[in-house]
LOKOLPA-68787 format. One record per atom (N, C-alpha, C): z, x, y; residue in one letter. Coordinates in steps of 0.2 Angstrom, whole numbers, padded with zeros to 4 digits, always signed. Atoms other than C-alpha are relative to their C-alpha. Layout:
<atoms>
ZXYA;...
</atoms>
This chain:
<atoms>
+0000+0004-0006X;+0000+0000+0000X;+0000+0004+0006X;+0002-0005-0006X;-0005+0007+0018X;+0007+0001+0003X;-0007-0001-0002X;+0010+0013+0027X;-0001-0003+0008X;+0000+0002-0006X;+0001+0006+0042X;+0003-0006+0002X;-0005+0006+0000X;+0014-0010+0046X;-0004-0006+0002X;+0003+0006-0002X;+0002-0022+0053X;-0008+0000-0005X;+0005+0000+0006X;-0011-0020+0037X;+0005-0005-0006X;-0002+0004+0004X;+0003-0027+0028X;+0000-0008-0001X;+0000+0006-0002X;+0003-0046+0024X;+0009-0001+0003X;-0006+0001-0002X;+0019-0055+0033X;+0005-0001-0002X;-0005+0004+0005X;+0027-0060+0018X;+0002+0007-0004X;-0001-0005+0007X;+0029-0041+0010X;+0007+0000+0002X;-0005-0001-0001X;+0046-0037+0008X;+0005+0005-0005X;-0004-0002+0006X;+0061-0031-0003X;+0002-0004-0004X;-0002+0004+0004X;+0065-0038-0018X;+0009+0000+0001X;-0007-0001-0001X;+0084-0044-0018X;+0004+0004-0002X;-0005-0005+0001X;+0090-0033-0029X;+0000+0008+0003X;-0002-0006-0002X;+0086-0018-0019X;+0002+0000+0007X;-0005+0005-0005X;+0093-0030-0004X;+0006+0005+0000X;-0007+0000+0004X;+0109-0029-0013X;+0004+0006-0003X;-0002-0005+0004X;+0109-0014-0022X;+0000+0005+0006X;+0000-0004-0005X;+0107-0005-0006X;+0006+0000+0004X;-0007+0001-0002X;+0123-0013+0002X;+0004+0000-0006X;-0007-0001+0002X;+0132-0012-0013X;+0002+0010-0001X;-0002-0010-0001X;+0128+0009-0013X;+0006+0001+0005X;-0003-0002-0005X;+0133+0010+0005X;+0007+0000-0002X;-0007+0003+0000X;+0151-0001+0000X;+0003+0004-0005X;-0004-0006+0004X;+0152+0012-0014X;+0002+0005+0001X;-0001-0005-0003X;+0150+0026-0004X;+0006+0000+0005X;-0005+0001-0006X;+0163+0019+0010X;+0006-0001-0003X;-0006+0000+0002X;+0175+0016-0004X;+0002+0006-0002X;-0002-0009+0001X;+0175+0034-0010X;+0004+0004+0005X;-0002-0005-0006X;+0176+0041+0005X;+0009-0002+0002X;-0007+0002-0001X;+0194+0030+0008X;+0006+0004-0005X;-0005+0002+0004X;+0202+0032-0007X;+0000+0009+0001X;+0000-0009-0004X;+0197+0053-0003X;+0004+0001+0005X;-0004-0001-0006X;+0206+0052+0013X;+0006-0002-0001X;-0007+0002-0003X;+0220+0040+0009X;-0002-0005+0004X;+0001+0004-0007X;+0213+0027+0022X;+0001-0008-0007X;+0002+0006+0002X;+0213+0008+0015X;+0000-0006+0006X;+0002+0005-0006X;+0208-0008+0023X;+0005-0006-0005X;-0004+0003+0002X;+0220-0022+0019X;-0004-0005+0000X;+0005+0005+0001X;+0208-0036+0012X;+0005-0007+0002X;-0003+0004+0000X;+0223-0048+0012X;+0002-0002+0008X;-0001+0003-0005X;+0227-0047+0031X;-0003-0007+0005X;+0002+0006+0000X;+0224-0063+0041X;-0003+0002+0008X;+0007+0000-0004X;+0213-0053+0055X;-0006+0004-0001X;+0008-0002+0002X;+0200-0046+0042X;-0001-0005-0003X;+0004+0006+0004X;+0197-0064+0033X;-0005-0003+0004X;+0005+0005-0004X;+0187-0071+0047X;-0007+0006+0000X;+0007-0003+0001X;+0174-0056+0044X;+0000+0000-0009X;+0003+0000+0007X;+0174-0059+0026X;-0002-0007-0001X;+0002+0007+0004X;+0174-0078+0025X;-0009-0001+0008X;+0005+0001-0003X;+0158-0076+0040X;-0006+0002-0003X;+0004-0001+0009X;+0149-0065+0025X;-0001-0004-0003X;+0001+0004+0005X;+0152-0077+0013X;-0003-0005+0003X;+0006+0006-0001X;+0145-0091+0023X;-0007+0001+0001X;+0009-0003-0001X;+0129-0082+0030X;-0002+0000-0007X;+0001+0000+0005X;+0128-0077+0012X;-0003-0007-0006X;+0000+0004+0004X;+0129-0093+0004X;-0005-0007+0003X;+0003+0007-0006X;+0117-0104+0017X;-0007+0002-0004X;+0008-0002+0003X;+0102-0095+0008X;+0002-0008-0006X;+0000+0006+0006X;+0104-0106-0008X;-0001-0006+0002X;+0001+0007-0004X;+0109-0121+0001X;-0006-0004+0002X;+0006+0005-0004X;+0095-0123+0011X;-0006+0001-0003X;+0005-0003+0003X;+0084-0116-0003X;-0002-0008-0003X;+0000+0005+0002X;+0086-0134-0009X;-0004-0007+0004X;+0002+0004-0004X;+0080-0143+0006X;-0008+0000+0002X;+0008-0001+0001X;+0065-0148+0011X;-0001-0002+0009X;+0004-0002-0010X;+0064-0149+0032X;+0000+0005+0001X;+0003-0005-0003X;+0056-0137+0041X;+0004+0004+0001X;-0006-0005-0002X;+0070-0127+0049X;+0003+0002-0006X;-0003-0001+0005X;+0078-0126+0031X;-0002+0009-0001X;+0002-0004+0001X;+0066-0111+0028X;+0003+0006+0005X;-0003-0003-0004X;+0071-0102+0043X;+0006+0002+0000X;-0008-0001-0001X;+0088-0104+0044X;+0004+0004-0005X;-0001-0005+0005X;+0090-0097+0027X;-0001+0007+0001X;+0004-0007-0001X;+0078-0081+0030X;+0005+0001+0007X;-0003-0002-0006X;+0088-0080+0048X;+0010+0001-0002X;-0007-0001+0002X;+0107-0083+0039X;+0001+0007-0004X;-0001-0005+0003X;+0103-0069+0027X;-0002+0006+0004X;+0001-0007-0006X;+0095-0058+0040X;+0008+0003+0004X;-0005-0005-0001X;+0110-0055+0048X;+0005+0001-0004X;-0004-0005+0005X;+0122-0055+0033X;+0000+0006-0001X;+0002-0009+0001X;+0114-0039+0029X;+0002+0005+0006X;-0003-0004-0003X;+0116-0034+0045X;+0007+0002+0004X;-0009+0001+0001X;+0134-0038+0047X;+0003+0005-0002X;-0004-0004+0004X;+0137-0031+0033X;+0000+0007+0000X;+0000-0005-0002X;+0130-0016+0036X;+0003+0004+0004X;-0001-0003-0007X;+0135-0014+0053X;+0010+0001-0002X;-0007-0001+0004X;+0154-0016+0045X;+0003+0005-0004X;+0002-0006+0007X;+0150-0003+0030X;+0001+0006+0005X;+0001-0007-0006X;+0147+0008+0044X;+0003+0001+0004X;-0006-0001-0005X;+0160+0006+0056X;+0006+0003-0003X;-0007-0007+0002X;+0175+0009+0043X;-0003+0007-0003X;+0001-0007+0001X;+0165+0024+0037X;+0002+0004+0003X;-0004-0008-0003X;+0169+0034+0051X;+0007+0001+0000X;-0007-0002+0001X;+0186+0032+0050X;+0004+0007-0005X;+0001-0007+0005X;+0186+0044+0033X;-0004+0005+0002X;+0005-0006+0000X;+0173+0055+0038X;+0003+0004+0009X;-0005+0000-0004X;+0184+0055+0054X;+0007+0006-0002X;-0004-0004+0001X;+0197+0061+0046X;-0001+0008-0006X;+0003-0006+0004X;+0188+0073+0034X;-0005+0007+0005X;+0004-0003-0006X;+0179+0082+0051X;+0004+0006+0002X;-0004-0004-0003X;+0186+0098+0058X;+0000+0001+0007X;+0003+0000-0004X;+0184+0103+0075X;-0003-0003+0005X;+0006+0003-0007X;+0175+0098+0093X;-0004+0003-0003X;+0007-0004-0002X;+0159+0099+0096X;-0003-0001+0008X;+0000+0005-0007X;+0161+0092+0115X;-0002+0009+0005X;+0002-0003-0007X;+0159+0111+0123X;-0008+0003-0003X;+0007-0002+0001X;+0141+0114+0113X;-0005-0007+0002X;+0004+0007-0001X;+0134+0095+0115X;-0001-0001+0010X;+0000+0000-0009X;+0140+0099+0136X;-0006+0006+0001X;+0005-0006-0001X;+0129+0115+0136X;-0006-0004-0001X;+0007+0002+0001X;+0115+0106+0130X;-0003-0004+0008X;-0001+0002-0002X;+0118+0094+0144X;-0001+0003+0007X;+0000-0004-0006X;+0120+0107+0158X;-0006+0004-0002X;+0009-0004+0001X;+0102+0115+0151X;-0003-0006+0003X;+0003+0007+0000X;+0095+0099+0152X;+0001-0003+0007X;-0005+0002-0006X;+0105+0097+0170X;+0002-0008+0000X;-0003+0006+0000X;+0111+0081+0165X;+0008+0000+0007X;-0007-0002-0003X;+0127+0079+0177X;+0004-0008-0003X;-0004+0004+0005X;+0139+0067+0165X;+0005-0004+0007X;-0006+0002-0005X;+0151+0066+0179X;-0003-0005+0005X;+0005+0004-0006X;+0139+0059+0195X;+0000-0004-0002X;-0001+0006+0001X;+0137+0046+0184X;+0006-0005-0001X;-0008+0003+0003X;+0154+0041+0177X;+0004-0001+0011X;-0005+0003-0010X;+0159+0043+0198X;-0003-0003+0003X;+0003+0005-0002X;+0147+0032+0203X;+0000-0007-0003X;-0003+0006+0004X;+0150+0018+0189X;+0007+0000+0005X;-0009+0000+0002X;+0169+0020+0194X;+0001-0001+0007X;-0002+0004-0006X;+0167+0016+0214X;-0004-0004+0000X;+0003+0005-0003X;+0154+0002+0212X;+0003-0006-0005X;-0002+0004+0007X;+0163-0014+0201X;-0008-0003+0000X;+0009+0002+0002X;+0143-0020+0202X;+0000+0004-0007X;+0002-0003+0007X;+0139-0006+0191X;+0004+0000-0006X;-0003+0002+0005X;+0153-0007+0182X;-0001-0006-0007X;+0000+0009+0005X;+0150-0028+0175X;-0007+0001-0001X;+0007-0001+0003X;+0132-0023+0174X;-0001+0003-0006X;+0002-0006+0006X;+0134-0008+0162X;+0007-0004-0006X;-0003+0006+0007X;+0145-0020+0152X;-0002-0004-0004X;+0002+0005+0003X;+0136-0035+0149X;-0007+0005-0004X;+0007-0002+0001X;+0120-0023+0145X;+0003+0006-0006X;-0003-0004+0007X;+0131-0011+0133X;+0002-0005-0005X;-0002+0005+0003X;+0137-0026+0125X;-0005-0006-0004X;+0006+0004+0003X;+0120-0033+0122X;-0001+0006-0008X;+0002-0002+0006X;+0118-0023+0108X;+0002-0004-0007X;-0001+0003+0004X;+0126-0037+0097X;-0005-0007+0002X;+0004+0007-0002X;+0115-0051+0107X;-0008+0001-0003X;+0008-0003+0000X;+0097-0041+0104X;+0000-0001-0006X;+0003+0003+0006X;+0096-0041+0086X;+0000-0005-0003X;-0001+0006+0000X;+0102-0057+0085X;-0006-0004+0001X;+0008+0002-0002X;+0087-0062+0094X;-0006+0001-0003X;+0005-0003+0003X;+0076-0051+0086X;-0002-0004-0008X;+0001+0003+0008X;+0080-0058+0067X;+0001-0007+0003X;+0003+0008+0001X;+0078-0076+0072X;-0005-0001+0001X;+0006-0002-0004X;+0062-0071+0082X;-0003+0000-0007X;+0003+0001+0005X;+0057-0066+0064X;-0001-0005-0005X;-0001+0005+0005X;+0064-0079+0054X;-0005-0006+0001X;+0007+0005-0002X;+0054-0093+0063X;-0004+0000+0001X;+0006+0001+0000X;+0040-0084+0064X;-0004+0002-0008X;+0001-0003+0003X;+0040-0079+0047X;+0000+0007-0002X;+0002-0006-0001X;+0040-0061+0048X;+0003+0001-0005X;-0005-0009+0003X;+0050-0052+0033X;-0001+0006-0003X;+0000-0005+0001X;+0042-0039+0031X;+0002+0005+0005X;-0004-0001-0006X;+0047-0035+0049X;+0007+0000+0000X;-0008+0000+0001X;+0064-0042+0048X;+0004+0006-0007X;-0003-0006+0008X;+0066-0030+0030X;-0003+0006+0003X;+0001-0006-0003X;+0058-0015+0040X;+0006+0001+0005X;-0006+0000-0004X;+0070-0018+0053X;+0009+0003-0003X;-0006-0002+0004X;+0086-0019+0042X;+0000+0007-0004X;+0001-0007-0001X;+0079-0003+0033X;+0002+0005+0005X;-0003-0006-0005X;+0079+0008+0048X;+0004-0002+0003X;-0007+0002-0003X;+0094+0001+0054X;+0003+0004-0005X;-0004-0002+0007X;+0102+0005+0036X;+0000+0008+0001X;+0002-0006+0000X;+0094+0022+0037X;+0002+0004+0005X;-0005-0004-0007X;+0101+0026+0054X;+0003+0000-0001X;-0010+0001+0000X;+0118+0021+0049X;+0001+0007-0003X;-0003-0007+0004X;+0117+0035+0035X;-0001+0006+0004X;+0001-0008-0007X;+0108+0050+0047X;+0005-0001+0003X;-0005-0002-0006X;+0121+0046+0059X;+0007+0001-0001X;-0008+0000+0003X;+0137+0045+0048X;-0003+0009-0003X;+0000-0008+0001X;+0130+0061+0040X;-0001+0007+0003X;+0001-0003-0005X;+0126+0071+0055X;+0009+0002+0003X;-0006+0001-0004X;+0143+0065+0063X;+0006+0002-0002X;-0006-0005+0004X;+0153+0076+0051X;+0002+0004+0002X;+0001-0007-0005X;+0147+0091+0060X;-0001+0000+0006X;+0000-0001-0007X;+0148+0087+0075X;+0003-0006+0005X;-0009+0006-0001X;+0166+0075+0078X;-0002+0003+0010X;-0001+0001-0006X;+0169+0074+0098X;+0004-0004+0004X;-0006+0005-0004X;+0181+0067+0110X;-0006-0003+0006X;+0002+0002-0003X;+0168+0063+0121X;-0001+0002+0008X;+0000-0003-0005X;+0163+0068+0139X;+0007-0003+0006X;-0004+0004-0005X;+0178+0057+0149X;+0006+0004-0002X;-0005-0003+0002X;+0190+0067+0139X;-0001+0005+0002X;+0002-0008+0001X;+0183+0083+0139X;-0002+0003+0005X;+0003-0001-0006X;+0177+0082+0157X;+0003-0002+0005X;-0002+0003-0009X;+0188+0072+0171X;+0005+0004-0002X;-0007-0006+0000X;+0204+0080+0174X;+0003-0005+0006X;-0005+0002-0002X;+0218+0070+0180X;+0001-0010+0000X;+0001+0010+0003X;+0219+0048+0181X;-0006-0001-0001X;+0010+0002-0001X;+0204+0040+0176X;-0001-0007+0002X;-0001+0007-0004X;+0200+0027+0190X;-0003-0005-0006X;+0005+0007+0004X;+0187+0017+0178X;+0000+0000-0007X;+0000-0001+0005X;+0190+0015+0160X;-0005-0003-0004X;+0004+0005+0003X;+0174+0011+0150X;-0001-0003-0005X;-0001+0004+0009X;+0170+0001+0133X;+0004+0003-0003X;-0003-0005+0007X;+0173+0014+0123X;+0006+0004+0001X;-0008-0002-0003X;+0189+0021+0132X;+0000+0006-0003X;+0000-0005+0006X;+0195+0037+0122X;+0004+0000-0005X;-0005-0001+0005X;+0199+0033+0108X;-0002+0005-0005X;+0002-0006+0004X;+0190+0049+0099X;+0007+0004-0001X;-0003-0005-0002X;+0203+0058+0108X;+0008-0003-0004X;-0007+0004+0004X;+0217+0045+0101X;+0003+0000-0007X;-0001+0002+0007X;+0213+0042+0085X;-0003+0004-0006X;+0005-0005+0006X;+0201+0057+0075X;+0008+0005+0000X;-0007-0008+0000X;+0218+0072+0078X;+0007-0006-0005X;-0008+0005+0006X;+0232+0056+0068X;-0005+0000-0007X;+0002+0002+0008X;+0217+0052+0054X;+0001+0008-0002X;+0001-0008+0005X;+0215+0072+0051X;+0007+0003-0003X;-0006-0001-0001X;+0234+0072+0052X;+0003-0003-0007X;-0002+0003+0004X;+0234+0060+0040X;+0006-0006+0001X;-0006+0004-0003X;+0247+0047+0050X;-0001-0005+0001X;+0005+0005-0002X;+0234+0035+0052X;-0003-0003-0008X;+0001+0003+0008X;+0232+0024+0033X;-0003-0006+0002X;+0001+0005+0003X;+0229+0009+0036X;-0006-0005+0006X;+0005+0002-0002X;+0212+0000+0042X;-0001-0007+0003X;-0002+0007+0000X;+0212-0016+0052X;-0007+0000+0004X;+0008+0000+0000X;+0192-0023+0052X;+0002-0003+0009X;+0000+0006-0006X;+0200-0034+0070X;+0001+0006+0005X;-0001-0007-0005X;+0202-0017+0078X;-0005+0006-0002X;+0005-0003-0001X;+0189-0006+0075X;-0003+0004+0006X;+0000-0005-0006X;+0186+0009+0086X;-0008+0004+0001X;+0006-0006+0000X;+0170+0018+0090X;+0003+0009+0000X;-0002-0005-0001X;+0174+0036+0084X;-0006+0005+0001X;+0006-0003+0000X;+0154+0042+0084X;+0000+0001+0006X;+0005-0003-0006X;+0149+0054+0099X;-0005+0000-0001X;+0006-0003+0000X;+0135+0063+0094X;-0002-0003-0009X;+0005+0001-0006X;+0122+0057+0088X;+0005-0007+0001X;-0004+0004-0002X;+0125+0042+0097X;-0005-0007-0003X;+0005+0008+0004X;+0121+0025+0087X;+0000-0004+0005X;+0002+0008-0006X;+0121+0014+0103X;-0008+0001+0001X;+0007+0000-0002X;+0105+0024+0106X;-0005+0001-0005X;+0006+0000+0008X;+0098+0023+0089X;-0001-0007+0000X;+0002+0006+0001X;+0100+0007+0090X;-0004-0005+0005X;+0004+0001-0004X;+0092+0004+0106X;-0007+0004-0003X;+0007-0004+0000X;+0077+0015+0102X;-0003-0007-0007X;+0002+0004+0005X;+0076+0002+0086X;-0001-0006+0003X;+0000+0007-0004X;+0078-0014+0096X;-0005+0001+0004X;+0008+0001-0005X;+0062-0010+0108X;-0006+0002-0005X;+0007-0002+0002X;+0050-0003+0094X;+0000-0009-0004X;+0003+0005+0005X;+0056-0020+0084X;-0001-0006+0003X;+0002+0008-0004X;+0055-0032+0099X;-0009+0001+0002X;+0005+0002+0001X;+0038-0027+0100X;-0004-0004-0004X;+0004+0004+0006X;+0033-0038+0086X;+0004-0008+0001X;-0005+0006+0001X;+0044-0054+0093X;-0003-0004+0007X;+0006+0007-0003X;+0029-0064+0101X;+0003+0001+0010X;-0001+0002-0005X;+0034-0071+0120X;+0009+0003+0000X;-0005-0005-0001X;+0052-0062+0118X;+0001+0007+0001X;+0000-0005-0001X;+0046-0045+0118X;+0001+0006+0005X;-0003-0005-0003X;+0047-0038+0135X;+0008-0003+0002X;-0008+0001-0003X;+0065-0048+0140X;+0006+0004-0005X;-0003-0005+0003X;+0071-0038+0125X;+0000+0006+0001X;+0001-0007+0000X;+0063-0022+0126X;+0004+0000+0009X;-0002-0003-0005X;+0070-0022+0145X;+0007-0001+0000X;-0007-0001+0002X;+0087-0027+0139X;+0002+0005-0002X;-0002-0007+0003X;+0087-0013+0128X;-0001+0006+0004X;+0001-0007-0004X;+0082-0001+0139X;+0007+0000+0005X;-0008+0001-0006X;+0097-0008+0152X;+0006+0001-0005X;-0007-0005+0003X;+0108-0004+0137X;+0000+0007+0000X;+0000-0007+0002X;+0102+0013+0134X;+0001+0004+0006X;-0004+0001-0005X;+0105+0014+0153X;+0007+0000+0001X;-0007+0000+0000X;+0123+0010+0151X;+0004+0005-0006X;-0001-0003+0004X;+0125+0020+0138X;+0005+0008+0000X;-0005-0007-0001X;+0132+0039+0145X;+0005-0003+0002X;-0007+0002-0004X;+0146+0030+0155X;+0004-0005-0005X;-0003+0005+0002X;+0151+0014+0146X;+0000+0003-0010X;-0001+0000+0006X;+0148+0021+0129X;+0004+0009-0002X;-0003-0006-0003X;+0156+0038+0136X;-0004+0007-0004X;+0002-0004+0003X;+0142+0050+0129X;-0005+0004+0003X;+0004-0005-0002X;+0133+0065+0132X;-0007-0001+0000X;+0008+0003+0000X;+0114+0064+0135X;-0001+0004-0006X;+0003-0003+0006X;+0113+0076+0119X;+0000-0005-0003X;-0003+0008+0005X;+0122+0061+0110X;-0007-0003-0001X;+0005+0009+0002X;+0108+0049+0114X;-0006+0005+0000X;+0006-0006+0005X;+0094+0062+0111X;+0000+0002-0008X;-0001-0001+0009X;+0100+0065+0093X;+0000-0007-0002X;+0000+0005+0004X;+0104+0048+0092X;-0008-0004-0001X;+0005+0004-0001X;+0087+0042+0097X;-0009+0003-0004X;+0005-0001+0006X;+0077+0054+0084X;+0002-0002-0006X;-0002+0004+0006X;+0088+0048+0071X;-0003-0007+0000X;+0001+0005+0000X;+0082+0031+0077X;-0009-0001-0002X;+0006+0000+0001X;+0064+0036+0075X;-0002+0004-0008X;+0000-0003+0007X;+0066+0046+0057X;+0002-0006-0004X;-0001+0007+0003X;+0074+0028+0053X;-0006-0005+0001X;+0008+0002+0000X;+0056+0020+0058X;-0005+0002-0005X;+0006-0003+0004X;+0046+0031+0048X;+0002-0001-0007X;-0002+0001+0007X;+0056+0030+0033X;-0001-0007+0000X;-0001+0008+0002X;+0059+0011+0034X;-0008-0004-0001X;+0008+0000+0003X;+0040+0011+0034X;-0003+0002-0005X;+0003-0002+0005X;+0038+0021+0021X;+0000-0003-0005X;-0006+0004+0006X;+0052+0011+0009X;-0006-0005+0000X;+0006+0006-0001X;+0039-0005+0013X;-0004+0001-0003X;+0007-0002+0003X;+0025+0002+0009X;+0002+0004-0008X;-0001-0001+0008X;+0032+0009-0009X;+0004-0007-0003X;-0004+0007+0004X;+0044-0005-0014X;-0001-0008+0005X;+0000+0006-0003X;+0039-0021-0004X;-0005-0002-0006X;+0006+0001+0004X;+0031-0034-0011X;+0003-0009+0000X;+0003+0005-0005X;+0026-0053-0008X;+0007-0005-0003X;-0006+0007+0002X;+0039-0064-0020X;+0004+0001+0003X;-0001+0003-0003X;+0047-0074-0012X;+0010+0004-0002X;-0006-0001+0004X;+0068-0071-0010X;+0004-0004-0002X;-0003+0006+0004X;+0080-0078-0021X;+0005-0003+0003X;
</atoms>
């Protein structure tokens, strides 16, 4: 099959069991790496049951509506299991860092600035200009924060129009970034440039706030056991997945009919917000944004070896 994505018909896809069996590696890997470090996640507590019983629903609307015979049925199916996956994924991949967090030595915060100050990036200009204007501040909020709104869009965008070979290229290199960037992120842990850079109070405290600087030196310590899904931290600097994930959000709104530029300009307004609010060096989003494109090529590749037209269960 051609690897060229628009020769493909629009119905090629993954079979479910390589769906499923992708997320269930990941869930294996994520569990190894806990029980290595000593980390657990407490399934029974009562503020991770509302991201499991929202898996199991997404999860279970496919069948339901597999029985139905109105229009919307088909969609809503194909659009409830598009993002299950990517839920689950994006889940899979949040506690990952935790253990690889705690398994990581060292900064990497004065080689990622050098790149930065080659590059004449100035980290700072920015972070003191967000932090006297509250405009910029509620702008570089709402637009760092769209990255849970965008693909949301994107996979209903597909689901209604039929797209899963799109919508399964999509989750592909999503998938594929998560791994390049949890494997990267080993070798090169960071507290980030807000830490490693201002000196003394800090007038404006971004999304991501420091919590590298709070919580990678207690996991490595070993002080820090127990994983709570309602609190989840960004401990990823470099590369940086907000920008993997933008670079994947504009190549896949390209394929999303009359929402493609309101997306792609979203996106860019995130990747925009992204050194300040997401506290990251431009190297960050430079690594993250090749990673995002090695996730492209592969996800294309996957398609074109393993897709194919039946329908999913």
């Amino acid at each position: 099959m051609s690897l060229n994505i628009s020769e493909q018909p629009a119905d090629v896809g993954f079979a479910p069991a390589l769906l499923f069996g992708a997320l269930g590696l990941s869930l294996l890997a994520c569990t190894a790496l806990l029980w290595k470090t000593g980390l657990r996640v407490d399934l029974l507590r009562p503020g991770n049951l509302p991201y499991f019983a929202a898996l199991a629903l997404l999860f279970a609307v496919k069948p339901v509506l597999a029985t139905r015979q109105h229009r919307w049925a088909k969609p809503g199916a194909e659009f409830a299991q598009y993002v299950g996956f990517f839920m689950a994924l994006s889940l899979i991949g949040a506690v990952t860092t935790y253990p690889l967090a705690a398994l990581s030595h060292g900064f990497a915060d004065a080689w990622l600035q050098r790149i930065d100050e080659t590059l004449h990036f100035d980290w700072l200009a920015w972070y003191e200009a967000a932090a006297r204007h509250r405009s910029l501040q509620l702008l570089g909020i709402a637009a760092y924060q769209s990255i849970y709104v965008i693909p949301a869009a994107i996979l209903a965008t597909y689901a209604l129009r039929g797209q899963r070979r799109d919508a399964h290229r999509f989750l592909a290199a999503f998938w594929l970034s998560a791994i390049l960037t949890l494997s990267l992120y080993i070798f090169m842990p960071a507290v980030g440039p807000l830490s490693y850079l201002w000196k003394g109070t800090i007038p404006y405290m971004p999304s991501s706030a420091i919590w590298q600087e709070t919580i990678i030196p207690p996991l490595r310590a070993h002080q820090f056991t127990l994983i709570n899904l309602n609190e989840l931290r960004g401990l990823v600097s470099a590369p940086s997945f907000h920008t993997a994930s933008g670079v994947l959000y504009i190549a896949m709104a390209w394929r999303t009919g009359n929402l493609r530029w309101p997306l792609i300009g979203l996106s860019v307004a995130m990747l925009f917000s992204v050194p300040v609010e997401g506290t990251h060096y431009f190297s960050d989003m430079i690594i993250g944004a090749l990673v995002a494109l090695v996730g492209l090529i592969g996800a294309s590749k996957l398609i074109a070896r393993f897709g194919t037209t039946r329908p999913l269960a």
